[in-house]
C-alpha positions in Angstrom: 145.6 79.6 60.6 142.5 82.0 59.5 140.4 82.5 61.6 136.6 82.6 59.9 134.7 84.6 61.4 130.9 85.7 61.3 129.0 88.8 61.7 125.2 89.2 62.8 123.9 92.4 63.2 120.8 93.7 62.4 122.6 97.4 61.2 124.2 97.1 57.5 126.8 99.4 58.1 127.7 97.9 61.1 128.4 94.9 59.1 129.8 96.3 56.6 132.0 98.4 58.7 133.4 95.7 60.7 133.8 93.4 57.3 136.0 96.3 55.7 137.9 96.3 59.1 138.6 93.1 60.1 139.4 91.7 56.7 143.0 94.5 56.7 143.9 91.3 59.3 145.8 88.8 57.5 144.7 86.0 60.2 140.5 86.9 59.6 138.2 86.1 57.3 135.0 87.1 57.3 132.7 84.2 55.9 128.9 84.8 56.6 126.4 87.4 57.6 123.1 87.4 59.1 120.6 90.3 60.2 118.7 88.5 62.4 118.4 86.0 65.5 117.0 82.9 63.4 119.3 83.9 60.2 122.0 83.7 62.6 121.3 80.1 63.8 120.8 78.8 60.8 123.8 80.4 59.1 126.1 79.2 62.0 124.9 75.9 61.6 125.7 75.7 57.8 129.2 77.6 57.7 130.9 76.9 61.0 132.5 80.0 62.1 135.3 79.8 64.6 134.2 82.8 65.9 130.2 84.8 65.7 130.4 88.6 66.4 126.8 88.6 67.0 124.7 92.3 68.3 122.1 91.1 71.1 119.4 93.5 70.1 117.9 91.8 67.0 115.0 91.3 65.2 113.2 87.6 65.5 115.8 86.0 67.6 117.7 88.3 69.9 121.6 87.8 70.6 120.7 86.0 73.8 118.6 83.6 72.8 120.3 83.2 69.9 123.4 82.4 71.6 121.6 79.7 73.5 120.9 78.2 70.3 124.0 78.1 68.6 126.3 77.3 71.9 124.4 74.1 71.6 125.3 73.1 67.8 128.3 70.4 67.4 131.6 72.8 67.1 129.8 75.6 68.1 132.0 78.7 67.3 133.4 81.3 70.1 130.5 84.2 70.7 131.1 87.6 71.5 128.3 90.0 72.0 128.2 93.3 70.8 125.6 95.7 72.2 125.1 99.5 73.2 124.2 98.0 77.0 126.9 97.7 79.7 124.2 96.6 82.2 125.6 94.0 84.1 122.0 91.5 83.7 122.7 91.7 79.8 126.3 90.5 80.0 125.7 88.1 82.5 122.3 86.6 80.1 124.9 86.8 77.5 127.8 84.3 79.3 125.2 82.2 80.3 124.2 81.4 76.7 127.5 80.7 76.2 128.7 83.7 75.1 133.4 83.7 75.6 133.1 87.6 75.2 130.9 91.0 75.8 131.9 93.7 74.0 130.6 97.9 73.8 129.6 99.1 70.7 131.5 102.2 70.9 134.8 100.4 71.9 137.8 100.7 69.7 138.3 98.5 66.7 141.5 96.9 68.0 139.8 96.0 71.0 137.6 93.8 68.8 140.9 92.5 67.7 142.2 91.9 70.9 138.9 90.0 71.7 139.0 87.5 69.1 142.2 86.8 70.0 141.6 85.9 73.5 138.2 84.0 72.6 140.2 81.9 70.1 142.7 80.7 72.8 139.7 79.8 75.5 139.5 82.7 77.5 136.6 85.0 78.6 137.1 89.1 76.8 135.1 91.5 78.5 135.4 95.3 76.9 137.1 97.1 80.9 134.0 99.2 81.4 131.8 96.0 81.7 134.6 94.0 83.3 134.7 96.8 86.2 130.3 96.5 86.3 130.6 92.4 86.7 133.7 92.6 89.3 132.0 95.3 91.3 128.9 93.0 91.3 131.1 90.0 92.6 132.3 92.0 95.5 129.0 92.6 96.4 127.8 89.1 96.0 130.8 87.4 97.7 131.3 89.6 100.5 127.3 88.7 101.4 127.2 85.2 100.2 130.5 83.3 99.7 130.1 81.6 103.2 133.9 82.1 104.7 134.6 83.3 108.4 134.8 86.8 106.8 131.2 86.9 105.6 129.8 84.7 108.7 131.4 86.1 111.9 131.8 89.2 113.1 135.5 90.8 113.2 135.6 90.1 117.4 134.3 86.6 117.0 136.9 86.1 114.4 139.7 87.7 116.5 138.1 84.9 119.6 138.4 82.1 116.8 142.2 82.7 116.0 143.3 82.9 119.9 141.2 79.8 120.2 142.7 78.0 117.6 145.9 79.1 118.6 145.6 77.4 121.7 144.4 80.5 124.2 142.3 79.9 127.5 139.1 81.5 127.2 140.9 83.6 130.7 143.3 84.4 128.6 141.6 85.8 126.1 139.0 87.7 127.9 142.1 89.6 129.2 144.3 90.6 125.8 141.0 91.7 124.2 139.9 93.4 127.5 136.3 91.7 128.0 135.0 89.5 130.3 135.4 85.4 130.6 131.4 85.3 130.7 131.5 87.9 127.0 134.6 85.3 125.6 132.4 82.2 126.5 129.1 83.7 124.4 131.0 84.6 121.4 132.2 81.3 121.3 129.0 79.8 122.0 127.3 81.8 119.0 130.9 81.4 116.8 130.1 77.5 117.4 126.2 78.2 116.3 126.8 80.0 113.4 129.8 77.5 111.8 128.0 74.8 113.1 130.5 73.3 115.0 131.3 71.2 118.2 134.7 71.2 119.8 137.8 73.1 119.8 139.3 70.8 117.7 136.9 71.6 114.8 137.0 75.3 115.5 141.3 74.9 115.2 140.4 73.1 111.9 138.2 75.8 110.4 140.4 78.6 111.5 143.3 77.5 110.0 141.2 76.6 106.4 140.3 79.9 106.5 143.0 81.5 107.2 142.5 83.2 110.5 145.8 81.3 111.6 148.7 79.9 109.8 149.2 77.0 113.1 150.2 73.8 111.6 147.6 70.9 112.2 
């Protein structure tokens, strides 16, 4: 199978570099070019490219946009984005539009390669440097936001939770973590608050989804 594939950048010898290049595959074919946004919709709509190498910063229509446009076509073709930018907001504009891949300008040519590769079987190609900017981002993001018992209660409220759930009197408790029964009781009062929960039973429940515990239920 050859894979046709189209170029839209608003740089000549961009295009023509990365014609010259990816036509020494014997699986590519480059079939269209445009050098701008609206060229590039309109193009994609008339040749249907498997896959659009497509620059974000362009004239008319930028890359984003542009991706909007043409990830809503019937058989829209794979996009990867090529830009000078490795800020995270640009490549996260860009896989909201529908984009499968984000690529540096100055990466190597077989990573380009190795990007229309994955595209073509479904997956998501990000060049490392930006893949290491978007995961860093997500640590961020989930450590403060994904709404386990890690992000919601405190390490000594979780540490009460587990001896809860694994059957522990609040007594017995307050002695293996060396506090009182009256500090046990009001971090389980609050762990209750915060997880919104009502009995022992549902605090056994949640620990063990979250994997405070491994207790059979």
């Amino acid at each position: 199978m050859v894979i046709k594939i189209m170029l839209a950048d608003d740089h000549k010898m961009i295009r023509d570099g990365l014609r010259a290049l990816l036509e020494k595959q014997r699986n590519m074919e480059v079939v269209a070019e445009a050098a701008d946004g609206q060229t590039a919709v309109q193009t994609a709509r008339k040749v249907k490219p498997d896959v659009l190498i497509m620059d974000i910063g362009m004239p008319d229509l930028n890359g984003i946009e542009a991706a909007r446009q043409i990830s809503a076509l019937p058989g829209k073709p794979k996009i990867i984005g090529l830009s000078m930018h490795a800020d995270r907001r640009y490549v996260s504009q860009m896989l909201k539009s529908g984009a499968s891949g984000y690529m540096l300008k100055d990466s190597a040519f077989e990573e380009l390669v190795t990007a229309i590769a994955t595209v073509m079987k479904g997956q998501v190609y990000l060049s490392p440097a930006i893949a290491e900017t978007v995961l860093d981002h997500y640590r961020v993001v989930a450590k403060d936001n994904d709404g386990s018992a890690f992000s919601l209660l405190t390490v000594r409220e979780r540490e009460v939770l587990q001896q809860i759930a694994e059957g522990c009197s609040t007594k017995e408790i307050a002695s293996t973590l060396g506090v009182s029964v009256k500090t046990i009781e009001t971090h389980r009062r609050q762990i209750m608050e915060k997880l919104k929960l009502h009995s022992v039973a549902e605090l056994t429940k949640y620990a063990v989804k979250e994997g405070l515990t491994d207790l059979e239920t």
